[in-house]
N, C-alpha and C positions, 0 to 999 in steps of 0.2 A: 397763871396761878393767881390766888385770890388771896387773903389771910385765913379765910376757914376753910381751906381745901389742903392747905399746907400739914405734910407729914412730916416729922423727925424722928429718926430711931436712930440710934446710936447702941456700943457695947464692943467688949476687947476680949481678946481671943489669944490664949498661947498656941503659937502655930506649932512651935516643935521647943523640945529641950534634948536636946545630941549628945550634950556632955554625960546623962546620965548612962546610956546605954551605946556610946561609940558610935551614934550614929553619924551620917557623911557631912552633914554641916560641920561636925566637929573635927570630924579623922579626914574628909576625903579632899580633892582638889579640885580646880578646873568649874564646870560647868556645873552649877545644882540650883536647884528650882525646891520649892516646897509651896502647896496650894491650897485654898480653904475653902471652902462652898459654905457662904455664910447666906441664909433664908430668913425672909423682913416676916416679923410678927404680924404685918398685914400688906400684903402686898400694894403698891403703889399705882396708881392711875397710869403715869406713864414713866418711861424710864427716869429715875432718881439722879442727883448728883452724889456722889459718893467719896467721901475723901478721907484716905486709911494715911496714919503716921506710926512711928517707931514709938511703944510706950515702954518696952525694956529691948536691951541691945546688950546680949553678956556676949564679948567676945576676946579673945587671944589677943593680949599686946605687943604680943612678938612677929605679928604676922598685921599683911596692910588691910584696912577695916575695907570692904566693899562691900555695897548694896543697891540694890534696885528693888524698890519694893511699891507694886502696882495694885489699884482696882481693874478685875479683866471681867468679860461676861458678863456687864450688869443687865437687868432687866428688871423688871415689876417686881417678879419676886424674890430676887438676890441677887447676889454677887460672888465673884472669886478673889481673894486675898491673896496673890501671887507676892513673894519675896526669892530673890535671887542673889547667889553670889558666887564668884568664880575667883581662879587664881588660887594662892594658899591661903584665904583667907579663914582662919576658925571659926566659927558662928555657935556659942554654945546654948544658945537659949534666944527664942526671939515673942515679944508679946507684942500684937497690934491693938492698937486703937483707932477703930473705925464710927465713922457717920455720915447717915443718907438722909437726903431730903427733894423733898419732891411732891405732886400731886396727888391727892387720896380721891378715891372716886366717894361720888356721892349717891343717895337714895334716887334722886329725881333723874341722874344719868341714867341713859337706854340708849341703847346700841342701835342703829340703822346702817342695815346691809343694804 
């Protein structure tokens, strides 16, 4: 990568809010996954580096906090925002904040097959 090739797109995303409507982040136990299919305003040259954090974490203080919260499926033109948690954890609202950076193709690029 060069400095004028260099792409960044960044932008945060409420994956779920459970509390309002009993949904299983809130109510349920065990194994639950929740997934985002997030698409870059311009697609990238080649696959991006992508790196998602916790920008709200509303949860149950009565129950133990657990999370795994991943980028999956990246490619050119996005990515999935996977959050996990298991056990009795409550999860009543989760917002990420995500940013990708990576190669932008250029005019003078052409393909040879």
């Amino acid at each position: 990568m060069n400095g004028n090739t260099v792409g960044v797109e960044s932008g945060e995303t409420v994956l779920f809010s459970d509390f309002e409507d009993g949904g299983e982040m809130w109510t349920g136990k065990g194994q639950r996954e929740r997934r985002q299919h997030i698409i870059f305003s311009t697609p990238f040259k080649d696959i991006p580096t992508v790196q998602a954090s916790l920008a709200l974490w509303d949860v149950d203080n009565a129950t133990v906090m657990r999370a795994d919260l991943r980028s999956e499926n990246i490619a050119e033109d996005g990515f999935d925002l996977v959050f996990r948690t298991w056990g009795d954890t409550r999860v009543a609202r989760v917002r990420i904040a995500w940013f990708a950076i990576g190669p932008l193709p250029q005019e003078e690029d052409w393909d040879v097959y």
